[in-house]
C-alpha positions in Angstrom: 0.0 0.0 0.0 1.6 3.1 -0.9 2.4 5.9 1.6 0.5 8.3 0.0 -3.0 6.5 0.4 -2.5 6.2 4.2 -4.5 8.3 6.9 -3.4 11.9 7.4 -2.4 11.0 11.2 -0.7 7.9 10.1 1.6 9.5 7.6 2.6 11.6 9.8 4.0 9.7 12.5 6.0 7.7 9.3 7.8 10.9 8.7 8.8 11.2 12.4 11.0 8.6 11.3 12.6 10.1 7.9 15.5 12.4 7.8 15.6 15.1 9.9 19.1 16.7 8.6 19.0 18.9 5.8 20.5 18.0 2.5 24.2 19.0 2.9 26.1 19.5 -0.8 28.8 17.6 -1.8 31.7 20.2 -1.9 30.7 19.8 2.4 30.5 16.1 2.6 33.9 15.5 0.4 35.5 18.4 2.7 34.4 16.5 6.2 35.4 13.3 4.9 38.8 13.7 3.4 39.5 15.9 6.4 38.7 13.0 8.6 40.5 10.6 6.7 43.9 12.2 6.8 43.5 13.0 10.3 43.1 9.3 11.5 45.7 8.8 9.3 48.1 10.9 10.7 47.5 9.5 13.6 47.7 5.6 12.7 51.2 7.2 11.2 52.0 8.2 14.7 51.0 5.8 16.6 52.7 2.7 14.4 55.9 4.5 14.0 56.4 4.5 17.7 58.6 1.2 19.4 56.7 -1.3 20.9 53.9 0.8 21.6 51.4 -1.8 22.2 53.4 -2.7 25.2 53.4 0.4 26.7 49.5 1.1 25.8 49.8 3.3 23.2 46.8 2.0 20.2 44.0 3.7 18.4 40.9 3.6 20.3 37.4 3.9 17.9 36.2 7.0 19.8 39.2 9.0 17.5 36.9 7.8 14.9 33.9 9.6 16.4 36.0 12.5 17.4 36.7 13.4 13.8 33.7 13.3 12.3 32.5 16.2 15.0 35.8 17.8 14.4 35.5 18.1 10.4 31.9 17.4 9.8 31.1 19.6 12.8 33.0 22.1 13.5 30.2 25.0 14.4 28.2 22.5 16.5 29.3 22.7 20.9 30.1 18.8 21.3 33.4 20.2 18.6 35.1 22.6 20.2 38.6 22.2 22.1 37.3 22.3 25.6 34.6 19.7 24.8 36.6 17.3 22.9 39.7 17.8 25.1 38.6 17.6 28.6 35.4 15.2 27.4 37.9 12.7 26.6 40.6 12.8 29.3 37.3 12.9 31.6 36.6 10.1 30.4 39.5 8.5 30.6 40.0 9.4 34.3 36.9 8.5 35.3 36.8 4.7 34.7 40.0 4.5 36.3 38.5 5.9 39.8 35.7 4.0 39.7 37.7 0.2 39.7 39.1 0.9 42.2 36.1 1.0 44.2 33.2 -1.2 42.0 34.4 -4.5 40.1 33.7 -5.5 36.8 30.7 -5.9 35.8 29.4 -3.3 37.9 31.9 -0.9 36.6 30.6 -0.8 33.1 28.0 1.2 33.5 28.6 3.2 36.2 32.0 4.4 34.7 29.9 5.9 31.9 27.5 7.3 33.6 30.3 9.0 35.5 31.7 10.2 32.8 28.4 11.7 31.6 28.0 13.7 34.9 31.8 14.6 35.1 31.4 16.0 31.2 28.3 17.7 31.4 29.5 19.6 35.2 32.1 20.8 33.2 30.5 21.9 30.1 32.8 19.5 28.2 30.3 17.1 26.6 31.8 15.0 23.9 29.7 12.2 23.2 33.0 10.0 21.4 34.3 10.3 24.9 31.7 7.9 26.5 33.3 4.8 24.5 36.6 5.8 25.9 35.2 5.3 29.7 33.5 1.9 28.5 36.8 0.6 26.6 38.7 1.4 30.1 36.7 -1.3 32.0 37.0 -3.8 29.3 40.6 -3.1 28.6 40.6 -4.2 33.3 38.2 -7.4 32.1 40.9 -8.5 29.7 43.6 -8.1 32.0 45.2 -5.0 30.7 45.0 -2.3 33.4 45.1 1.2 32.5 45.7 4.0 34.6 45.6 7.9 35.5 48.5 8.3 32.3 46.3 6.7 29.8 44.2 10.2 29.9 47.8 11.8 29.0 48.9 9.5 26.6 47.7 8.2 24.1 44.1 9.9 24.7 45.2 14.0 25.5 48.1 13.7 22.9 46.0 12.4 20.2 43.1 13.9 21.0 45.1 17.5 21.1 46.8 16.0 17.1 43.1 16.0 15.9 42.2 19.4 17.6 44.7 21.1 15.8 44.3 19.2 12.4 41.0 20.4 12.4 42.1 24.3 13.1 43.7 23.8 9.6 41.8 21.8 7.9 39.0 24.3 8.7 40.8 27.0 8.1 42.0 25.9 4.6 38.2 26.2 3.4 37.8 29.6 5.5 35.3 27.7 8.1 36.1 29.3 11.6 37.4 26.9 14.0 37.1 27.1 17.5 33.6 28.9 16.9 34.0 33.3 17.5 32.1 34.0 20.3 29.3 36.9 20.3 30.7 40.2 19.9 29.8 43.1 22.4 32.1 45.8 21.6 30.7 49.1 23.1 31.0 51.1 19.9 29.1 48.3 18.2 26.0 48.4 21.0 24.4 51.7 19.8 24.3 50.4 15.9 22.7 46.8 17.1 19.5 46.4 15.3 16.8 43.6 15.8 16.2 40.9 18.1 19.1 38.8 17.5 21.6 41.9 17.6 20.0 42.7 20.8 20.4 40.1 22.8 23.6 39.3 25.3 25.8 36.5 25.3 24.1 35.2 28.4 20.6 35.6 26.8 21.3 33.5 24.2 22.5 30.9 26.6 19.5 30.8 28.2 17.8 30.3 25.7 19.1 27.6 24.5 19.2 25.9 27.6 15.4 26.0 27.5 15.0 24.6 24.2 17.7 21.7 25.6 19.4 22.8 22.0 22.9 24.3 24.3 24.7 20.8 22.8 23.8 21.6 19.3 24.2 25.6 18.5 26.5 27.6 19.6 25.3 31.2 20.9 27.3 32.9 18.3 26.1 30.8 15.9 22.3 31.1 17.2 22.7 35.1 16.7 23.8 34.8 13.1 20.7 32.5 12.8 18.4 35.0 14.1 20.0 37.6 12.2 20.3 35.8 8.5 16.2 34.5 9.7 14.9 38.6 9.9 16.5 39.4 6.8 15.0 36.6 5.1 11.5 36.8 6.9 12.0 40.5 5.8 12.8 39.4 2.0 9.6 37.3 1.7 7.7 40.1 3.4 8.7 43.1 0.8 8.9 40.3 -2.2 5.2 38.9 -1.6 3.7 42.9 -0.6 2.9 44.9 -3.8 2.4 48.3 -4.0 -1.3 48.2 -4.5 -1.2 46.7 -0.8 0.0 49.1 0.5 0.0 52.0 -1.3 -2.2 55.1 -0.2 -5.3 55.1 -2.1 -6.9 58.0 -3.6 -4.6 60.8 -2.2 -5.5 64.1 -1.7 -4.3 66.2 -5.2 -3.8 69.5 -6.6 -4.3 70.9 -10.2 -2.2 72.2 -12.3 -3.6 75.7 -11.7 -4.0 75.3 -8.1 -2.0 78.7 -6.8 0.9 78.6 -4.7 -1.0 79.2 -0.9 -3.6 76.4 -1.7 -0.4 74.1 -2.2 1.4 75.1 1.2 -2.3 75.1 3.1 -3.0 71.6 1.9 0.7 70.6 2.7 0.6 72.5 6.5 -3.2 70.4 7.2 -2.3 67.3 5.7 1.7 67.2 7.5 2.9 66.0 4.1 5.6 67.6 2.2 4.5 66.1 -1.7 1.6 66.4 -3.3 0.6 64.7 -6.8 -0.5 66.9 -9.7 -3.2 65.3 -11.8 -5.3 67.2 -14.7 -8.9 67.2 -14.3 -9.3 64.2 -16.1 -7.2 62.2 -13.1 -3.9 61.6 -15.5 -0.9 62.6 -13.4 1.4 65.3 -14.3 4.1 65.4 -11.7 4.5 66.2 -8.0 5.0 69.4 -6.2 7.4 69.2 -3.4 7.4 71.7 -0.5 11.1 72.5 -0.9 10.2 74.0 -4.4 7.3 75.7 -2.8 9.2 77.6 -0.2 11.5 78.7 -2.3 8.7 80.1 -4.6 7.0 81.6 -1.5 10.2 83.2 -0.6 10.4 84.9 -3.9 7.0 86.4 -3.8 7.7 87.7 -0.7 10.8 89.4 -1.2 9.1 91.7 -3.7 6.2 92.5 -1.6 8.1 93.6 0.9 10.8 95.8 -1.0 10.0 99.5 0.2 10.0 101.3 -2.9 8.0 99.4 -5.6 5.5 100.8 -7.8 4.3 97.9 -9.7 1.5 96.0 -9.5 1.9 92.7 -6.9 3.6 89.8 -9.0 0.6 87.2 -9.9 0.6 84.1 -7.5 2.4 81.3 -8.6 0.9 77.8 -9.9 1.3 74.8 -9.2 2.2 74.1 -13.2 5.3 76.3 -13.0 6.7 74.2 -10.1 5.8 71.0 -10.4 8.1 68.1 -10.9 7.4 65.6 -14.0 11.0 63.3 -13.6 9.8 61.3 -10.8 9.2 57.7 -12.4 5.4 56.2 -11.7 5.1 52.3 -10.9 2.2 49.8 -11.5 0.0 48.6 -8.8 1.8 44.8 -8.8 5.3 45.8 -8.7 6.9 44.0 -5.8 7.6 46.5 -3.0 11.1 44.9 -2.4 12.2 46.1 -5.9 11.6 49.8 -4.6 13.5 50.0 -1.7 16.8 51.0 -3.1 15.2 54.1 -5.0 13.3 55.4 -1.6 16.7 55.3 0.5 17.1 58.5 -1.7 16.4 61.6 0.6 15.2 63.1 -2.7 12.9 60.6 -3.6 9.8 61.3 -0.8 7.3 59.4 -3.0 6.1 57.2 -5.5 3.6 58.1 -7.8 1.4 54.9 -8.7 -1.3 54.5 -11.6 -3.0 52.5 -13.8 -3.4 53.5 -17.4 -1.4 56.6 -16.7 -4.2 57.8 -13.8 -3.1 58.0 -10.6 -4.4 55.3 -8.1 -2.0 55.7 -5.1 0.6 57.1 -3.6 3.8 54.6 -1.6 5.9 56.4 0.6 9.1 55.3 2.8 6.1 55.9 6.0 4.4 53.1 4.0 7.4 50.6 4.1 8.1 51.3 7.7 4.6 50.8 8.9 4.5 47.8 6.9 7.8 46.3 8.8 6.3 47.5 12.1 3.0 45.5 11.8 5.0 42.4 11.0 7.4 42.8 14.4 7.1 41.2 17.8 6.1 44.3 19.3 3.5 44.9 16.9 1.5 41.6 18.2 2.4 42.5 22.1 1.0 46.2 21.5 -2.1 44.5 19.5 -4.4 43.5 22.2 -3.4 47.1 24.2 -4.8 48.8 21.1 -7.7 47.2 20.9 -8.6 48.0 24.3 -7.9 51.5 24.0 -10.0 51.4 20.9 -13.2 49.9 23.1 -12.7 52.9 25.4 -13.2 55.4 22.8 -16.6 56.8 22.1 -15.5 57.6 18.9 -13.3 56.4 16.3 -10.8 58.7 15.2 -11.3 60.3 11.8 -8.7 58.7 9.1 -5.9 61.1 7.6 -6.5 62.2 4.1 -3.1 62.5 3.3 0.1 60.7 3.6 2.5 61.2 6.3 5.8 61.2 5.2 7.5 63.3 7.6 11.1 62.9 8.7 13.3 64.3 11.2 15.1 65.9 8.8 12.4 68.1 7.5 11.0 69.1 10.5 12.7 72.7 9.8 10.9 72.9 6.9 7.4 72.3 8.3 8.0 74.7 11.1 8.8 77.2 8.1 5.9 76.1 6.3 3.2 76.1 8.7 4.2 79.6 9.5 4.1 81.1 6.0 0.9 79.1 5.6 -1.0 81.4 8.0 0.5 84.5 6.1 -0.4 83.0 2.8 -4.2 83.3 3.6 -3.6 87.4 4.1 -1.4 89.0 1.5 0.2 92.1 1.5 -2.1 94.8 0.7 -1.6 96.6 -2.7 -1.4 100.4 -2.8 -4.8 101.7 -4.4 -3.6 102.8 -7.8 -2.2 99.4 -8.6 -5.5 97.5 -7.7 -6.7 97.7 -11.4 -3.2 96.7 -12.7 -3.2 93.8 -10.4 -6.4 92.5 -11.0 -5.9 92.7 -15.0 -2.4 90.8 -14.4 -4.0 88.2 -12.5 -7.3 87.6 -15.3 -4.3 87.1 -18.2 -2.1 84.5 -16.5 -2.0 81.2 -18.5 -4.4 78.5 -16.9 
C-alpha cells in the first residue's frame, strides 16, 4: 500500500521517522570526509611509528573515529570545540580508572559511563566520542590489561590535542572558523545593534538555549547569526510577496495644475505631508509638487512684496504648473515593493507616484514601508491587544488622515517654516490703491 493513500495522522507519524538533517552539498561532505581521513591517518602514522607501543598502551581507540567526524563534519556545533573534545575525553579516561578501584567489573561498566556523563556535562565538556573511551577502560581491566591515571595523557590528550589542531587547519583551509567566535559586544558596536538577535547578550542566548535543551547543538554565536540571516530573510519574503497596490495610499489628496501657490502650502501644513501629486482634471498625473520648491517660490514672492520702494503691481501668485516636478518615475500597482527600496533610501525621492493607465491610483511612501515592517514585528503583536482595548474605550473612532505622512526628522525645519508662512499666505500684503486695477488685470491674463 503506498504511503501516499495512508490516513493523514498515520503518515505523519512515518515521517517522524525520515531524515531530519537537511540535505548537505557535496563540496561539504567531500570536505568533512577527506578531512577526517587524513586526520586518522596521521594519527595511525604516529601511533605505528612508535617502538613497541602496544606494550606500553599506546593503540588507536574507535572514539578518534567519532572524534573526527565532530571535528571536520562539525566544527560549528558545541560537542566540537577544544574544551569539549579535550577535557570530554581525558574525563573520560579518568573517570573509569577511579571507579575500579572502588566497583568490580561488571558493575563498573555502567557506572563508569554514567560517570563520565556527569563529570562532562558539570564541566560543560560534553563529547559524546568520549563515553566509549570510559566503557573501553573497563573492558581493557576485564581482559587483564590495566590502565591508569597516564592513559588520559597518553595516548588519549596527545592524540586527542593532534586531531584538535588538524582540524584548526583543515577548517581553516576552506575559511570555516574553528574554534567557533564568540558573540561580539564591543561598546561602539552596541548603539548600531539592530533587531532581536543583535539585541540580545551573550548570556541571553545561553538561556535560551538551555530551555529549548538545544545548548549541545548551537552555539550562541552561531544562534545570533541564525536570528539575524532568519529577519533578513523573513524580511525578503515580506517586501517580495507585498505589492504596491497593498500598501500604497489610495486616492490621495491632489492639486491641479492651476492650483496657486497658498492652496499648495495650506494643503501641505493640514495634511503634515511635504509632496503632493498633480493630476489634470481628467485624473492623469502630471508630476509632484514638493514643499522644498514651494518655499523657495513663497520666498520669492515675498521678497518683492516687501521691498520698500515698488511701484508695480503685486507679482501674480504662482501655480502649481510652473513648479511641479514631471521626472519622478510612476510604478504599476503589482510591482513587488522589495524592488523599490533602493530608490526610496534617496532623501530626494519622498514618493512614488502609482497609476493605472497613466491615472493615478495611489501614492507609496518610505512611511508606508516602515509601517508595513512595524506591523509584521514582535512588538506589533504584544502592542495589538493594548490597542484594541484602548479602541473599546473610545466613544469615537478617530477620523482617518486624508493625506500621507511622510514626515522625517530631517524636514522638520521645513514644516516649522511652512506652517508659519501658511498662516500668512491666507492674508497677503495689501496693494497700494492705484495698482488694484493693474493687479487684477495681471492676475485675469495669466495662463491656466
Amino acid at each position: 500500500m503506498p504511503l501516499s493513500q495512508l490516513p493523514k495522522d498515520i503518515r505523519r507519524q512515518f515521517r517522524r521517522f525520515g531524515p531530519s538533517m537537511g540535505r548537505r552539498p557535496a563540496v561539504d561532505i567531500l570536505r568533512g570526509a577527506i578531512g577526517a581521513g587524513v586526520a586518522i591517518l596521521f594519527v595511525t602514522f604516529i601511533v605505528t611509528t612508535l617502538p613497541h607501543s602496544r606494550e606500553a598502551g599506546i593503540y588507536l581507540v574507535s572514539s578518534f573515529a567519532s572524534t573526527a567526524v565532530l571535528l571536520f563534519v562539525l566544527p560549528n556545533s558545541p560537542l566540537s570545540q577544544p574544551w569539549a573534545a579535550m577535557m570530554g575525553m581525558m574525563i573520560s579516561a579518568v573517570v573509569p580508572v577511579a571507579v575500579l578501584m572502588l566497583i568490580p567489573p561488571p558493575y563498573a561498566d555502567g557506572i563508569a559511563v554514567a560517570g563520565a556523563i556527569v563529570a562532562m556535562m558539570a564541566a560543560r565538556a560534553l563529547h559524546p566520542p568520549a563515553a566509549g573511551i570510559a566503557l573501553l577502560a573497563v573492558l581493557e581491566h576485564e581482559a587483564g590489561r590495566h590502565v591508569g591515571f597516564g592513559f588520559a595523557i597518553f595516548p588519549i590528550g596527545m592524540m586527542t590535542a593532534i586531531l584538535i589542531l588538524s582540524a584548526m587547519l583543515w577548517n581553516r583551509l576552506f575559511g570555516i572558523a574553528y574554534p567557533t567566535r564568540p558573540l561580539a559586544h564591543h561598546p561602539a558596536h552596541v548603539g548600531r545593534a539592530r533587531g532581536p538577535a543583535r539585541s540580545l547578550s551573550q548570556r541571553d542566548l545561553q538561556e535560551l538555549l538551555v530551555e529549548f535543551n538545544q545548548s549541545a547543538n548551537v552555539a550562541p554565536a552561531d544562534l545570533a547569526r541564525l536570528m539575524a540571516a532568519a529577519e533578513h530573510r523573513a524580511a525578503e519574503a515580506l517586501l517580495a510577496d507585498t505589492r504596491v497596490r497593498d500598501l500604497m495610499t489610495q486616492n490621495p489628496v491632489t492639486v491641479s495644475p492651476e492650483a496657486p501657490l497658498s492652496e499648495i502650502v495650506r494643503k501641505m501644513t493640514a495634511l503634515n505631508v511635504h509632496t503632493l501629486p498633480v493630476v489634470d482634471s481628467a485624473g492623469y498625473y502630471l508630476g509632484v509638487v514638493d514643499q522644498h520648491d514651494a518655499l523657495e517660490e513663497l520666498f520669492k514672492e515675498f521678497d518683492v512684496l516687501r521691498r520698500p520702494l515698488r511701484f508695480r503691481a503685486a507679482p501674480p501668485e504662482a501655480e502649481a504648473r510652473a513648479i511641479f516636478h514631471t521626472d519622478i518615475e510612476t510604478v504599476e500597482g503589482d510591482t513587488p515593493i522589495g524592488t523599490l527600496l533602493e530608490r526610496l533610501a534617496h532623501r530626494e525621492a519622498r514618493v512614488i507616484p502609482v497609476t493605472e493607465s497613466r491615472r493615478l491610483v495611489g501614492i507609496l511612501t518610505r512611511t508606508d514601508i516602515i509601517a508595513l515592517l512595524l506591523e509584521h514585528s514582535p512588538a506589533a503583536h504584544r502592542e495589538a491587544d493594548l490597542e484594541e482595548e484602548d479602541a473599546d474605550e473610545m466613544d469615537a473612532p478617530e477620523a482617518p488622515a486624508t493625506g500621507v505622512d511622510d514626515t522625517t526628522p530631517e524636514d522638520a525645519e521645513e514644516a516649522d517654516i511652512a506652517a508659519a508662512l501658511q498662516k500668512t499666505t491666507t492674508r497677503r500684503p495689501p496693494v497700494p490703491e492705484d495698482t488694484q486695477e493693474d493687479a487684477a488685470r495681471s492676475r485675469s491674463e495669466s495662463p491656466k
